[in-house]
N, C-alpha and C positions, 0 to 999 in steps of 0.2 A: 299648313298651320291652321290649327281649327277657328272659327269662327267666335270671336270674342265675345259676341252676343248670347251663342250659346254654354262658352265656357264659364259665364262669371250672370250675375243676375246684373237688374237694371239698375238694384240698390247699390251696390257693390261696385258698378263702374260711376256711379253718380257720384259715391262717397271718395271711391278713387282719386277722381279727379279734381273735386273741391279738394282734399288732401294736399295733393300733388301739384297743386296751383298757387296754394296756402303757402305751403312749405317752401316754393321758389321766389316767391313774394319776400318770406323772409332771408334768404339768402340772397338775393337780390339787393337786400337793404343793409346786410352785414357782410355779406362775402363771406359765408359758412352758416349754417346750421341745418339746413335742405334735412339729412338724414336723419337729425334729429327730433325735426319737426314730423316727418311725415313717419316714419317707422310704428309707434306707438300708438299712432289716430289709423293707421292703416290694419295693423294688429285687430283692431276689435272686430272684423269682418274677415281678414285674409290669417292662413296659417306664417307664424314667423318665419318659416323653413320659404315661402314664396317671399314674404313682403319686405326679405334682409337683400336676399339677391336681385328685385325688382330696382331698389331703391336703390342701389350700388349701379347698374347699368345703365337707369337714366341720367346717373349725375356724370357718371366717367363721360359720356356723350358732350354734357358741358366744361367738361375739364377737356377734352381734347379741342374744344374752341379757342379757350382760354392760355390752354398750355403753347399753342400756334401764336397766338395774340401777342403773350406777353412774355417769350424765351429770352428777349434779348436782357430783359430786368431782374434775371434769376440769381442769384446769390450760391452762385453753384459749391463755393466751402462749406455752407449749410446745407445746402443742399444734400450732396456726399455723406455729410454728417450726420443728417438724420435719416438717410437714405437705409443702411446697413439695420438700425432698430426696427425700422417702419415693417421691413420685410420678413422680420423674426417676430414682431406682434400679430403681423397678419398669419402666419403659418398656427401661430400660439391657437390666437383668437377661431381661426378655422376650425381647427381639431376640436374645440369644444362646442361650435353652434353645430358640429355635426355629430355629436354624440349625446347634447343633451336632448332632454323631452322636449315638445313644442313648450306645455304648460308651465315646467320651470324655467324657459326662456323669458316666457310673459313676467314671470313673478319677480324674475335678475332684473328685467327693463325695466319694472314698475320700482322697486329698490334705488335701482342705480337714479331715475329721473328725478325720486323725491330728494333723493344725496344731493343731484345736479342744481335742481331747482333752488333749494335750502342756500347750497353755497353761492350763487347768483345774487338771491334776496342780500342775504350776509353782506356778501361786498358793495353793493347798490346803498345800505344804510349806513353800515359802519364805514367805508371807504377803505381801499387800500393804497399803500406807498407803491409807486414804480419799481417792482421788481428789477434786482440785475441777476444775470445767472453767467457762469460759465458754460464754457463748451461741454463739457461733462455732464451736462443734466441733456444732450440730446438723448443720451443712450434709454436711461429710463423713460423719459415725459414719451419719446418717440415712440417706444416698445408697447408701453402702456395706452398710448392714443392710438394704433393700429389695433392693437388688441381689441378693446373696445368696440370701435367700430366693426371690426369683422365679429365681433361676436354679437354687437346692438344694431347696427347697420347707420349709425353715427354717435356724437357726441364724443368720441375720445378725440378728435381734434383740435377741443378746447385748449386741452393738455398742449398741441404743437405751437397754437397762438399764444399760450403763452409764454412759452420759451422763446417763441418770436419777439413779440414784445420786449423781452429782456432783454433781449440780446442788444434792444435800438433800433431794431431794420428801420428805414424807413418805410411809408406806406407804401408806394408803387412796390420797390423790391416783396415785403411780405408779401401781400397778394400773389406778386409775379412764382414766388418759390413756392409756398404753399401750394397754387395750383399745379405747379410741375410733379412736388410730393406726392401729392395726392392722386395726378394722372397716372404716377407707377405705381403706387399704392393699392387706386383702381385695378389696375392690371393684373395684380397678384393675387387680391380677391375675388377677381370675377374669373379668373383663370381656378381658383382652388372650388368657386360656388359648380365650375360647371363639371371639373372633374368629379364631384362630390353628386352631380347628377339634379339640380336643382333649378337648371333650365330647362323646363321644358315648353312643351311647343304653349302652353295655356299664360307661360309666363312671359314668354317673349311676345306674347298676343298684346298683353297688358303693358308690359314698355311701349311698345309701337304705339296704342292706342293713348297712352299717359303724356307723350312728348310734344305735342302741341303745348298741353297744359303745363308744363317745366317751360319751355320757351315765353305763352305771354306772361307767368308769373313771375319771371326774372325780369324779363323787361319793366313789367308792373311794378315792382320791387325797386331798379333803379331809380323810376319815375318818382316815387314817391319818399326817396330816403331822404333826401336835405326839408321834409314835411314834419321831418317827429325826431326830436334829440334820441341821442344812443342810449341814456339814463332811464326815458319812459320806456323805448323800445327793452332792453333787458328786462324791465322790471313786468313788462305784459308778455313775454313771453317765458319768463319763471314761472308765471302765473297758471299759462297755458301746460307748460311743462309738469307742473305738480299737480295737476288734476287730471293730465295724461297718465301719473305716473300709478296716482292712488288707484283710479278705476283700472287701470290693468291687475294693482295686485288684488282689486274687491271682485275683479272679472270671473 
C-alpha cells in the first residue's frame, strides 16, 4: 500500500478529514446523513469515481458496529421488504456512476443537493402532516434510495426514512432496521465499486487514514445531539447542503 503522504497532498488529507469528521458529527446526531454530507465537500478536491467508493467503505465499517449492536430490534418484515428493491437500485445506480463522466457526475450531485436542500427548507416552514404509507411504496422509495446513493454516494436514504416513518416503526426498531439495510446495502455496493476497479491501493490508503476521524465525529455527534433541537439542525444543514450543491454545478 503506498504511502498516503505521498499519494494525496497535505491539503487534501487536511480537508479529508475535517470533511470526514463534519460528516459523522452529523450523523451522529441524526442517525443518517454521513454520505451526504461528506460526498459533495469531498468532491471539490478528490475525483467522484474515488470519493463515492471512499465514503461507502468507511460508513459500512460503522454499520457493521451497529448491525452487531442492534440485530435483536430489527423489524425483519420490512426488513425483507425493502431488501429485494434496495438490491435492484444499487445494481441500477452502479451501472451509471460507471459509465457516466466524472464532470457530469459533479453537475447530477450539484442538481440533485439544490432539489434536496429546497425540499428540507419547504417542509421545515411550511410543515408536513405524518405520512401513512403502505407496504407497496417499499418497492419504489427502496429502489429509488439505493439508486441514489450508489450513484451520489448518499442522500437517497432519506427516501427509506421516510417510508420508515410511515409506516410507525418506533425509534429503536427504525434505527435498528435501517442499519441492517443498509449493512447489505453496503455490501452490494462496495462489492459492485471493487469489481468496477475503483479500489485501489491510494483509496484504501485514504479509508484507513479517514477512520479515526468517522469514529471521534460520531461520538462527537452523539455528545452533542440533545444540545440543538432537530428543527434548527435540518434547517443548518439545508443550508449547508445548498451551497454544496450550487458550487459543485458553478465548479
Amino acid at each position: 500500500m503506498p504511502d498516503v503522504f505521498t499519494a494525496f497532498t497535505f491539503a487534501q488529507l487536511a480537508w479529508a478529514a475535517g470533511v470526514v469528521f463534519g460528516a459523522y458529527v452529523v450523523r451522529g446526531m441524526s442517525g443518517f446523513g454521513a454520505g451526504l454530507v461528506a460526498t459533495p465537500l469531498l468532491a471539490f478536491l478528490l475525483p467522484m469515481t474515488m470519493v463515492v467508493p471512499t465514503t461507502a467503505l468507511i460508513v459500512f465499517i460503522l454499520f457493521i458496529f451497529l448491525t452487531l449492536r442492534d440485530r435483536q430490534q430489527v423489524l425483519w418484515d420490512e426488513f425483507k421488504r425493502l431488501l429485494p428493491p434496495t438490491l435492484v437500485g444499487v445494481a441500477g445506480g452502479l451501472y451509471l456512476f460507471t459509465v457516466l463522466d466524472n464532470r457530469l457526475l459533479l453537475k447530477l450531485l450539484g442538481g440533485f443537493l439544490l432539489v434536496y436542500a429546497a425540499y428540507m427548507l419547504i417542509t421545515q416552514w411550511v410543515g408536513t402532516k405524518q405520512l401513512q404509507m403502505s407496504t407497496k411504496w417499499a418497492w419504489p422509495l427502496g429502489f429509488l434510495g439505493a439508486f441514489i446513493d450508489s450513484l451520489f454516494g448518499g442522500g437517497g436514504g432519506m427516501l427509506v426514512v421516510i417510508y420508515m416513518h410511515a409506516r410507525g416503526v418506533g425509534k429503536a426498531e427504525f434505527r435498528a432496521t435501517l442499519a441492517a439495510l443498509w449493512f447489505v446495502e453496503m455490501i452490494a455496493r462496495i462489492g459492485g465499486y471493487t469489481l468496477a476497479g475503483f479500489y485501489t491501493q491510494s483509496t484504501l490508503a485514504l479509508v484507513a487514514v479517514m477512520l479515526p476521524f468517522m469514529v471521534l465525529g460520531t461520538w462527537m455527534g452523539e455528545k452533542i445531539n440533545a444540545r440543538i433541537s432537530q428543527a434548527t439542525f435540518n434547517k443548518i444543514l439545508a443550508v449547508m447542503l445548498m451551497l454544496s450543491g450550487a458550487s459543485l454545478l458553478l465548479k
